[in-house]
CHARMM internal coordinates of N, CA and C (Angstrom, degrees):
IC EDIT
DIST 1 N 1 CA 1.4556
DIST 1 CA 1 C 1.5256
ANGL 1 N 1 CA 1 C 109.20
DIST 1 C 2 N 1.3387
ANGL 1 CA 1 C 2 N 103.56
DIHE 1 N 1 CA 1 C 2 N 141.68
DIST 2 N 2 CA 1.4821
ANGL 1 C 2 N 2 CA 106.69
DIHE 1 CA 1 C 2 N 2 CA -176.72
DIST 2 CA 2 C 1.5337
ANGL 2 N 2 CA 2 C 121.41
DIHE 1 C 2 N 2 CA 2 C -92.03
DIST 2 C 3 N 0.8368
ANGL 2 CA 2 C 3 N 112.03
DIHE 2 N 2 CA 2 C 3 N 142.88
DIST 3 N 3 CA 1.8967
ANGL 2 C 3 N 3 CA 103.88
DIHE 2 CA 2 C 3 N 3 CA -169.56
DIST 3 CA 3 C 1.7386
ANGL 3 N 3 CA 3 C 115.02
DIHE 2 C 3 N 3 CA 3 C -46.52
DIST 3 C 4 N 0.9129
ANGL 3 CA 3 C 4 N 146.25
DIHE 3 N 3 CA 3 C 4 N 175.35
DIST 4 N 4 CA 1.6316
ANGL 3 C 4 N 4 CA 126.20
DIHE 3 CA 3 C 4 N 4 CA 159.61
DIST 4 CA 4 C 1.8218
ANGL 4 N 4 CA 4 C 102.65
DIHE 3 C 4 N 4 CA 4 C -141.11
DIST 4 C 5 N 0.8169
ANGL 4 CA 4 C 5 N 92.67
DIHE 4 N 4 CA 4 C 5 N 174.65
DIST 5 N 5 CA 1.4513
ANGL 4 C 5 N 5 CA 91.90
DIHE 4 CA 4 C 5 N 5 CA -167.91
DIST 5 CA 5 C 1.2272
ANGL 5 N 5 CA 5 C 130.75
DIHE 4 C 5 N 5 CA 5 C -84.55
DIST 5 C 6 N 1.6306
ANGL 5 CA 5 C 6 N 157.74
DIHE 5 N 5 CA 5 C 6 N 103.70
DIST 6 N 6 CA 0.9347
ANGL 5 C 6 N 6 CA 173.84
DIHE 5 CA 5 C 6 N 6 CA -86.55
DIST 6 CA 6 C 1.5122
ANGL 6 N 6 CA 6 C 103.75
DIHE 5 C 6 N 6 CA 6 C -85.99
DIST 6 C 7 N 1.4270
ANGL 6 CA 6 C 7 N 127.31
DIHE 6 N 6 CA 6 C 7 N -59.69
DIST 7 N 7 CA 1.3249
ANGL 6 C 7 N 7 CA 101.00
DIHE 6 CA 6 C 7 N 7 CA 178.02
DIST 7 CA 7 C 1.3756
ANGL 7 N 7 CA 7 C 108.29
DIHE 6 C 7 N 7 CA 7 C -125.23
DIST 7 C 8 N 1.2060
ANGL 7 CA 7 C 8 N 111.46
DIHE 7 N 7 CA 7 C 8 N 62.05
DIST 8 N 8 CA 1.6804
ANGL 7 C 8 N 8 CA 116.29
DIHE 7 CA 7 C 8 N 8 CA 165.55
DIST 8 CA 8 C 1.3241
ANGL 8 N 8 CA 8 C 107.41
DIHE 7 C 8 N 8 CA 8 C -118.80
DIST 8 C 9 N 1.6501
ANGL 8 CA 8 C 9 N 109.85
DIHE 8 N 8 CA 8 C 9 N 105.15
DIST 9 N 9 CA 1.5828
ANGL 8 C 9 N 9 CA 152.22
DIHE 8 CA 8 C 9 N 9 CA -166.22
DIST 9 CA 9 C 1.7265
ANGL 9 N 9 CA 9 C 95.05
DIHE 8 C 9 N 9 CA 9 C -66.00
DIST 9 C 10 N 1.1806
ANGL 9 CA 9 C 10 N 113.01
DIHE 9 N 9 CA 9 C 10 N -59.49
DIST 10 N 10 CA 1.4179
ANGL 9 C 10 N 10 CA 108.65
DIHE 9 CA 9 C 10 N 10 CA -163.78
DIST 10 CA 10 C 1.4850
ANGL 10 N 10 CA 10 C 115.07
DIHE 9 C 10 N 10 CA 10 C -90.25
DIST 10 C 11 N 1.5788
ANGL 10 CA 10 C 11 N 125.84
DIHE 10 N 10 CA 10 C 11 N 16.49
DIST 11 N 11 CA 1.6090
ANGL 10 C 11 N 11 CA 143.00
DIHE 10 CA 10 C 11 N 11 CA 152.57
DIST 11 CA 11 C 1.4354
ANGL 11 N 11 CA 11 C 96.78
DIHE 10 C 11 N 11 CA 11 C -99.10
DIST 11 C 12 N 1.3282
ANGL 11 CA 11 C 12 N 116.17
DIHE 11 N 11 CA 11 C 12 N -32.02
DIST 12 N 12 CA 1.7054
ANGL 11 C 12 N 12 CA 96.98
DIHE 11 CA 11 C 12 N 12 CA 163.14
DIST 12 CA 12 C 1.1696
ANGL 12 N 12 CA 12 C 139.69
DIHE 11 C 12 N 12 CA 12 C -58.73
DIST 12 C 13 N 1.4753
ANGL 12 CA 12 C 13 N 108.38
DIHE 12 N 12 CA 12 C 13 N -42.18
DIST 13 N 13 CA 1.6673
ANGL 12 C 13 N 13 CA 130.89
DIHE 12 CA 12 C 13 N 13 CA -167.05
DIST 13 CA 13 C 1.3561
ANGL 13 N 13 CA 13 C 95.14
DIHE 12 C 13 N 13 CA 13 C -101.83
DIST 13 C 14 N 1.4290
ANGL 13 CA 13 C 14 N 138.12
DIHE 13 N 13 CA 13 C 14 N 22.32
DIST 14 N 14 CA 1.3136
ANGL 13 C 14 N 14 CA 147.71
DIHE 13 CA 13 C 14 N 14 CA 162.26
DIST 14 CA 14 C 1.3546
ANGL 14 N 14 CA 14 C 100.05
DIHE 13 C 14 N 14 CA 14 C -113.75
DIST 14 C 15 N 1.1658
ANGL 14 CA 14 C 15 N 134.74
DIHE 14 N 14 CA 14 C 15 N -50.77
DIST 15 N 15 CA 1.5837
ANGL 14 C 15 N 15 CA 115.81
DIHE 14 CA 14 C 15 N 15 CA 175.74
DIST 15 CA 15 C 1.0869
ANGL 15 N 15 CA 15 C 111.55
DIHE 14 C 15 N 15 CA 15 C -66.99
DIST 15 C 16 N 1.7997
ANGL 15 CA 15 C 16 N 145.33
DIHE 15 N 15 CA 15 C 16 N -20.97
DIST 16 N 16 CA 1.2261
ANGL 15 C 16 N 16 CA 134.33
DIHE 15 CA 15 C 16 N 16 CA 174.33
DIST 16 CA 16 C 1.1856
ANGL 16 N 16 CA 16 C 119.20
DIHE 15 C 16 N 16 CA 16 C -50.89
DIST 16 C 17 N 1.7806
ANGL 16 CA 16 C 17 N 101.68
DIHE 16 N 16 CA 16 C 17 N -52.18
DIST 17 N 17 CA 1.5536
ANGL 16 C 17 N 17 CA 120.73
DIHE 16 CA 16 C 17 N 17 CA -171.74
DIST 17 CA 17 C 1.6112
ANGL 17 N 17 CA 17 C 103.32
DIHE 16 C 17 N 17 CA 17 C -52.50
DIST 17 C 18 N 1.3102
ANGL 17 CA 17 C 18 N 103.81
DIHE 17 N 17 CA 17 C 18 N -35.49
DIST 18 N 18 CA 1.7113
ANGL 17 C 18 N 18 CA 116.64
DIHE 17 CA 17 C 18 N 18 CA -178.90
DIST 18 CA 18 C 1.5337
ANGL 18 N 18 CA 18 C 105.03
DIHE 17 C 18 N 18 CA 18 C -56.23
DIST 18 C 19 N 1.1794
ANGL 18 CA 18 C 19 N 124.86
DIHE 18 N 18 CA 18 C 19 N -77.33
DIST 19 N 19 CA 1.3115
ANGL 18 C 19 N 19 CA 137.77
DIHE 18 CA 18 C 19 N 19 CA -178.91
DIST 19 CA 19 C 1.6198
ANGL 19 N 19 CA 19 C 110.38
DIHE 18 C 19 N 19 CA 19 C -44.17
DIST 19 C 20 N 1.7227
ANGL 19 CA 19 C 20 N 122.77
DIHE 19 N 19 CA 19 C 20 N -50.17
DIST 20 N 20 CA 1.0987
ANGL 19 C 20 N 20 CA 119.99
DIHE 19 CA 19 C 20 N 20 CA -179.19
DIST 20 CA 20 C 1.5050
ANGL 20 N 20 CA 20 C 109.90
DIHE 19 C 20 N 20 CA 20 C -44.11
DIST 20 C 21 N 1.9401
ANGL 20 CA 20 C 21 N 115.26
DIHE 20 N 20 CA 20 C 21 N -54.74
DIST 21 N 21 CA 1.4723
ANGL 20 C 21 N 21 CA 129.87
DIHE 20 CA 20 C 21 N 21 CA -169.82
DIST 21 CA 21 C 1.2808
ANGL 21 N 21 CA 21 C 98.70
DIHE 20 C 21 N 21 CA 21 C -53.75
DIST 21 C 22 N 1.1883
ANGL 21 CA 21 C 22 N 136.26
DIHE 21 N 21 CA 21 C 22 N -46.55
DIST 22 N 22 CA 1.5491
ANGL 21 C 22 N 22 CA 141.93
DIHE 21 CA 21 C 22 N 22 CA -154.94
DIST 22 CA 22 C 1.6087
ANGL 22 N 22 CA 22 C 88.48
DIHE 21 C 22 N 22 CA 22 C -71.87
DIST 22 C 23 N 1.3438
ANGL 22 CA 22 C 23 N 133.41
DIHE 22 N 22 CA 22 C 23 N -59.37
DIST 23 N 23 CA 1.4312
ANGL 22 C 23 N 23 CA 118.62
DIHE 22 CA 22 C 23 N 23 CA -134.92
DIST 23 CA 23 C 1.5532
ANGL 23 N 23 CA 23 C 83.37
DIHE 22 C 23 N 23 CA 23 C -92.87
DIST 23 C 24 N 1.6966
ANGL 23 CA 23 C 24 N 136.81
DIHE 23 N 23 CA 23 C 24 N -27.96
DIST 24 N 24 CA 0.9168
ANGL 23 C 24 N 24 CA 125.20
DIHE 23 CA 23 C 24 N 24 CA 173.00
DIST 24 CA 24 C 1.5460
ANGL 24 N 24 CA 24 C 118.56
DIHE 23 C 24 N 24 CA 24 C -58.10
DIST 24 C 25 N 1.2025
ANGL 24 CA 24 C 25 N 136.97
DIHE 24 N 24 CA 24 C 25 N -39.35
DIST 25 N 25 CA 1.4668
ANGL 24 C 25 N 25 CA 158.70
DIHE 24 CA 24 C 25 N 25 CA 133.44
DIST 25 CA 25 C 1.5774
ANGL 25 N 25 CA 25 C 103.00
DIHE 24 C 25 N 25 CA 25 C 3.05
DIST 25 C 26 N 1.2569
ANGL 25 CA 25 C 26 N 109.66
DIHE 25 N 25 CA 25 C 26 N -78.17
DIST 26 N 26 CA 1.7113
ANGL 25 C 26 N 26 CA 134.68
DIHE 25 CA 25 C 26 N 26 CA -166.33
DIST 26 CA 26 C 1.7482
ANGL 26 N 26 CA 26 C 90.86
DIHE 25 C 26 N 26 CA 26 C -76.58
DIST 26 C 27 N 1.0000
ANGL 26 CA 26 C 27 N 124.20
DIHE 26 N 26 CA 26 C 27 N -23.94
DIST 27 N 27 CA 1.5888
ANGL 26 C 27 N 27 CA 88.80
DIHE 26 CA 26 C 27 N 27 CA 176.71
DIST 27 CA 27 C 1.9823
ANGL 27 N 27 CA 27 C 119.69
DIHE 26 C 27 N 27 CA 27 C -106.33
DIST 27 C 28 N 1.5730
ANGL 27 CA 27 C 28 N 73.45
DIHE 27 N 27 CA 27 C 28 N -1.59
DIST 28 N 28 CA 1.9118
ANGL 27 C 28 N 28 CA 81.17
DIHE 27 CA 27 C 28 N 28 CA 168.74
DIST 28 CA 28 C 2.1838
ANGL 28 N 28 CA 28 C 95.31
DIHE 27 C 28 N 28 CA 28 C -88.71
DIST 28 C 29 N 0.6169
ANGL 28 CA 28 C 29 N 120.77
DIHE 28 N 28 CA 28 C 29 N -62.48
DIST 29 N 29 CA 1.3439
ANGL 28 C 29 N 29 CA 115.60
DIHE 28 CA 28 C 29 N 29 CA 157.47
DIST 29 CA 29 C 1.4507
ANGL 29 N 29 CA 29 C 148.65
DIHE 28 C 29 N 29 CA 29 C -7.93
DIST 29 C 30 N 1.6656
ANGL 29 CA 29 C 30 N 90.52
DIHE 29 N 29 CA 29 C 30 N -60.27
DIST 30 N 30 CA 1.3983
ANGL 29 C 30 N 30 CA 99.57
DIHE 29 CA 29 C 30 N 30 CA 158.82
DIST 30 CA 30 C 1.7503
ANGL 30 N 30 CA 30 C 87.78
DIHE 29 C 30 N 30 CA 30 C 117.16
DIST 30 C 31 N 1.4134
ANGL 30 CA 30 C 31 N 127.24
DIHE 30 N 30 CA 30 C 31 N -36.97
DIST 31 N 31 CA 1.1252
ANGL 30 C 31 N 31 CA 107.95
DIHE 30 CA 30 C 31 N 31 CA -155.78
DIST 31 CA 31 C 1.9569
ANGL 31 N 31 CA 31 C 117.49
DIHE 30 C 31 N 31 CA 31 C -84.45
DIST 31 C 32 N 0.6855
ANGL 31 CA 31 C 32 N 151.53
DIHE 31 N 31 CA 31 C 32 N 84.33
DIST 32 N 32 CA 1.9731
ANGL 31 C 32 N 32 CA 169.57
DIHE 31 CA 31 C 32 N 32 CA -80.04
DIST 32 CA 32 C 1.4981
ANGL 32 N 32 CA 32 C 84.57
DIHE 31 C 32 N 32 CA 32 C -159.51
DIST 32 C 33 N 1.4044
ANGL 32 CA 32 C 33 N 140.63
DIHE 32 N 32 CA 32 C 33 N 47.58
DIST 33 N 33 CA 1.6265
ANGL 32 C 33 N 33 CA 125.59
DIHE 32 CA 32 C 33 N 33 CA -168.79
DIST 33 CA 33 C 1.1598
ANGL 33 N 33 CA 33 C 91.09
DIHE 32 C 33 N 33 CA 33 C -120.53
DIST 33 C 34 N 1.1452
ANGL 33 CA 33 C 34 N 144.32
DIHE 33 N 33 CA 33 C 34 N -36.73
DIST 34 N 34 CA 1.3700
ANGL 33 C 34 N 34 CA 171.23
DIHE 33 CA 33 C 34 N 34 CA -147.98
DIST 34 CA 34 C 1.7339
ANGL 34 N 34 CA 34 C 126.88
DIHE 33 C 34 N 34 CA 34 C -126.52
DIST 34 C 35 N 1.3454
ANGL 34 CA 34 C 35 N 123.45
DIHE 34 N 34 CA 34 C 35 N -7.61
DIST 35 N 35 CA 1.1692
ANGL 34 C 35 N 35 CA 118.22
DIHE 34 CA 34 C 35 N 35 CA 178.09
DIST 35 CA 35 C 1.3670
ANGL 35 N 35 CA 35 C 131.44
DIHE 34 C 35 N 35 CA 35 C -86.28
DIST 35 C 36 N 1.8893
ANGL 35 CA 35 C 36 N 101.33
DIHE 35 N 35 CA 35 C 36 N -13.35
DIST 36 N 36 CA 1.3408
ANGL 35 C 36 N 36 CA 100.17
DIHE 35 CA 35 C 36 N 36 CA -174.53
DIST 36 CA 36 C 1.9799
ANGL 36 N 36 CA 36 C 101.15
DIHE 35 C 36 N 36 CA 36 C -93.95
DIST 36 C 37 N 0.9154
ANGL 36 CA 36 C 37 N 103.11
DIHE 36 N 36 CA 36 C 37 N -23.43
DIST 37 N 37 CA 1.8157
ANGL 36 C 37 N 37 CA 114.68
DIHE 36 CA 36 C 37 N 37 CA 146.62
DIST 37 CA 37 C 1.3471
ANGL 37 N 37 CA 37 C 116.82
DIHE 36 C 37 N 37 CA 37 C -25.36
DIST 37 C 38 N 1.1721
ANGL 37 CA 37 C 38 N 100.53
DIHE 37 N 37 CA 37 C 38 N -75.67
DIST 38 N 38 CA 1.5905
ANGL 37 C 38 N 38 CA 127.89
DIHE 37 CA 37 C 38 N 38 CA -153.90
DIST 38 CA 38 C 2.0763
ANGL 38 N 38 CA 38 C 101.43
DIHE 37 C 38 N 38 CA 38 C -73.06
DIST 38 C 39 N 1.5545
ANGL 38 CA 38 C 39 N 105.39
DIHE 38 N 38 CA 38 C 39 N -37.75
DIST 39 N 39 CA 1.4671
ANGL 38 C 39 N 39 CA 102.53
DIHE 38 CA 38 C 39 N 39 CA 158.54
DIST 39 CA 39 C 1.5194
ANGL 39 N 39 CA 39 C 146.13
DIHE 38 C 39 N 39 CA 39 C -91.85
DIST 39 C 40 N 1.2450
ANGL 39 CA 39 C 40 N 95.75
DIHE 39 N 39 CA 39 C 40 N -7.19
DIST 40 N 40 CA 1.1002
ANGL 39 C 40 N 40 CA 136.50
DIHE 39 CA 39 C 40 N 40 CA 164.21
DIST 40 CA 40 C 1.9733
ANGL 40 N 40 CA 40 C 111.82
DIHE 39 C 40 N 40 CA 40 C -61.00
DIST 40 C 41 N 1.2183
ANGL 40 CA 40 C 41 N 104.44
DIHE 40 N 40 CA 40 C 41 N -43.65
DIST 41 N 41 CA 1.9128
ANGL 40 C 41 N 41 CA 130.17
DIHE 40 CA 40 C 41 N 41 CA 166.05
DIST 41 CA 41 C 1.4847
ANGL 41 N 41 CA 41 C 92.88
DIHE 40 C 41 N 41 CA 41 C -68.30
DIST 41 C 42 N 1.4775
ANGL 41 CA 41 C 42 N 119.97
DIHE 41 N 41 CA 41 C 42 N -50.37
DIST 42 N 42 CA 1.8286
ANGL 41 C 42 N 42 CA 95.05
DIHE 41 CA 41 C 42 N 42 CA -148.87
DIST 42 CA 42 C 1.3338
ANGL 42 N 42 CA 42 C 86.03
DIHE 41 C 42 N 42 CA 42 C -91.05
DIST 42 C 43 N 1.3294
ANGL 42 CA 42 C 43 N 145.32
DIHE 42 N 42 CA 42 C 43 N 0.45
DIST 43 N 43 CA 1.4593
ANGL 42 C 43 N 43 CA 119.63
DIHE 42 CA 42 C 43 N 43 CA -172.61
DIST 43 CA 43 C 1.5291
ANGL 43 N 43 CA 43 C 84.32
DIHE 42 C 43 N 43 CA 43 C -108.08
DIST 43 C 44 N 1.2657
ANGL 43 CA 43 C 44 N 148.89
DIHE 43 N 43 CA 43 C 44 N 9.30
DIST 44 N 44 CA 1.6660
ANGL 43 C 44 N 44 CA 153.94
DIHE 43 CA 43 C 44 N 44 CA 155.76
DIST 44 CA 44 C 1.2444
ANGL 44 N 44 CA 44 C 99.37
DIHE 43 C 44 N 44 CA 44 C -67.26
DIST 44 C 45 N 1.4507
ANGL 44 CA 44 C 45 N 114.10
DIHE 44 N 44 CA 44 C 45 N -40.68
DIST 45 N 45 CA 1.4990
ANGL 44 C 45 N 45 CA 113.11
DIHE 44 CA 44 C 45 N 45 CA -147.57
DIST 45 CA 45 C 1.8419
ANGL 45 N 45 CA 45 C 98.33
DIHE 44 C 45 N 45 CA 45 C -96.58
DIST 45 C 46 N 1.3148
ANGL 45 CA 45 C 46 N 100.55
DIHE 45 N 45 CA 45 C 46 N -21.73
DIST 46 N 46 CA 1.8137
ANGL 45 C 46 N 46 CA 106.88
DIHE 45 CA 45 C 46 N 46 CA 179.37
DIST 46 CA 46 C 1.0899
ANGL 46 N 46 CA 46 C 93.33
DIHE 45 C 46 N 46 CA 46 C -81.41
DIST 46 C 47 N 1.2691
ANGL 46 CA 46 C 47 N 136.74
DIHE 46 N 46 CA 46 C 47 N -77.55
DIST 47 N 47 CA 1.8273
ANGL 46 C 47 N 47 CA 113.51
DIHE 46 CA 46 C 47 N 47 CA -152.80
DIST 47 CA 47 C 1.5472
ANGL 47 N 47 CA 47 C 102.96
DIHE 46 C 47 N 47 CA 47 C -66.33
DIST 47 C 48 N 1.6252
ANGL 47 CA 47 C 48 N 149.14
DIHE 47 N 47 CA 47 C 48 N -13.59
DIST 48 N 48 CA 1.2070
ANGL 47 C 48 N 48 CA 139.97
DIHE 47 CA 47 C 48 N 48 CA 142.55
DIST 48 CA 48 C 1.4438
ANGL 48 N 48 CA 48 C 107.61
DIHE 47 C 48 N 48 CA 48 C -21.83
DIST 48 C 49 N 1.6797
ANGL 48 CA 48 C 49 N 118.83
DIHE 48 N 48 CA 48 C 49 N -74.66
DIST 49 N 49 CA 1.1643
ANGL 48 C 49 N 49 CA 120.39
DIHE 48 CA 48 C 49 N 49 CA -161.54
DIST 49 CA 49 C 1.8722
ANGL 49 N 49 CA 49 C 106.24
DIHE 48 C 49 N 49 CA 49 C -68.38
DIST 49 C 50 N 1.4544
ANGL 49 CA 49 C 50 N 112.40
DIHE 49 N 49 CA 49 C 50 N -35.62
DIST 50 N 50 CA 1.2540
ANGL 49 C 50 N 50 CA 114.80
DIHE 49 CA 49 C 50 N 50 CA 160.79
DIST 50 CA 50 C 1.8383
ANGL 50 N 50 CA 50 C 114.14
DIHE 49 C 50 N 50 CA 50 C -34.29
DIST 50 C 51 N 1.4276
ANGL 50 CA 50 C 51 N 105.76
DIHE 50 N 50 CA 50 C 51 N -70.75
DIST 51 N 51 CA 1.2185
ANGL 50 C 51 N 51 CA 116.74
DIHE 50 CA 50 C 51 N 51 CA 168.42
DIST 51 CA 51 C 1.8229
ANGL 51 N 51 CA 51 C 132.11
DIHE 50 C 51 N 51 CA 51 C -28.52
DIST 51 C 52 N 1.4519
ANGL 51 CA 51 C 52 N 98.79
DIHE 51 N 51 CA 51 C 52 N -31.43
DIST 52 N 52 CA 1.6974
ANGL 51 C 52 N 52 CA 115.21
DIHE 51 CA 51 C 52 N 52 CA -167.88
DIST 52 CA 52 C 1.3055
ANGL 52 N 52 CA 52 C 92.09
DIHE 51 C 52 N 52 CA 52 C -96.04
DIST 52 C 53 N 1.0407
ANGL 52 CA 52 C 53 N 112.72
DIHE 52 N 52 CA 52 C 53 N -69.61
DIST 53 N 53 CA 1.4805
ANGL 52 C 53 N 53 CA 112.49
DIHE 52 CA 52 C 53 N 53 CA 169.90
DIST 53 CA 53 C 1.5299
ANGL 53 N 53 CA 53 C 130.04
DIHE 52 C 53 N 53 CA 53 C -12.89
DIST 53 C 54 N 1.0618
ANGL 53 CA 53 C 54 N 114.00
DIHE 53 N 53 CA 53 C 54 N -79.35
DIST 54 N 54 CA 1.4913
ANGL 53 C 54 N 54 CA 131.90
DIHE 53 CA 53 C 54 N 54 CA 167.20
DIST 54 CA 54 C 1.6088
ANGL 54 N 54 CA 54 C 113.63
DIHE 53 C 54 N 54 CA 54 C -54.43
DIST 54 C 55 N 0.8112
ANGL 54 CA 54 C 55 N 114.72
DIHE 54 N 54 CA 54 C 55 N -48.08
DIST 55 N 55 CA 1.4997
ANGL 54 C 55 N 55 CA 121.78
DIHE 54 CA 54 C 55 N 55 CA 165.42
DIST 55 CA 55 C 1.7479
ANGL 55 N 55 CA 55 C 113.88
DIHE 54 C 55 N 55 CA 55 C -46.75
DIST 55 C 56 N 1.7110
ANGL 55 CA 55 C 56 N 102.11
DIHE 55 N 55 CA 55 C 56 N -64.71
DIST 56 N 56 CA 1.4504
ANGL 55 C 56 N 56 CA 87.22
DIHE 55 CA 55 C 56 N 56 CA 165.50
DIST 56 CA 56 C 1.5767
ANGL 56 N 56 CA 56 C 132.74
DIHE 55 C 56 N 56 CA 56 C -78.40
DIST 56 C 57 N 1.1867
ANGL 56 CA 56 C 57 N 117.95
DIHE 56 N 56 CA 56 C 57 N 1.48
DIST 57 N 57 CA 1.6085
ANGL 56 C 57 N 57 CA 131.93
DIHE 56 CA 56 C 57 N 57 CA 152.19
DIST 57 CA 57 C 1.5198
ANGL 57 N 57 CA 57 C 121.50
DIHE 56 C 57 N 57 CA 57 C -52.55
DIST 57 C 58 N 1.3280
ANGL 57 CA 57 C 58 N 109.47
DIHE 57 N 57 CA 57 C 58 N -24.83
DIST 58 N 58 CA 1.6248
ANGL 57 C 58 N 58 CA 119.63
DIHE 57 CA 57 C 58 N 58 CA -168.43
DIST 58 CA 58 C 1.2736
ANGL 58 N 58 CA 58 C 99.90
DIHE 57 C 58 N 58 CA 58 C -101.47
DIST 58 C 59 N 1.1660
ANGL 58 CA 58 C 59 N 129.89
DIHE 58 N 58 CA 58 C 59 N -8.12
DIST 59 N 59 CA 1.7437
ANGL 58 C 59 N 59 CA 134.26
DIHE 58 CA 58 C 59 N 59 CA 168.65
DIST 59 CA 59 C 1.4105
ANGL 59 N 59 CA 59 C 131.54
DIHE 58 C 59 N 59 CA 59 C -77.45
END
COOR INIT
IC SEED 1 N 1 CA 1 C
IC BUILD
């Protein structure tokens, strides 16, 4: 994964959707090696956007 840029909201809430498809993927699958990973990212990736948020609230 490529880094993305600090406060661009809607490359954020596009890699979630990413991660959501993936772990939905792996559990029709069978393979569960990787999901607590993979949510472990989107709740990184929510208080980030939490983070931007509020930040531009204080402006």
């Amino acid at each position: 994964m490529g880094k993305l840029q600090k406060d661009d909201l809607s490359k954020l809430g596009h890699k979630i959707n990413q991660l959501k498809k993936r772990i939905s993927r792996t559990e029709v699958s069978g393979n569960t090696e990787k999901i607590e990973f993979r949510k472990m990212r989107i709740s990184k990736i929510k208080k980030h956007i939490k983070e931007i948020i509020s930040r531009k609230k204080k402006k």
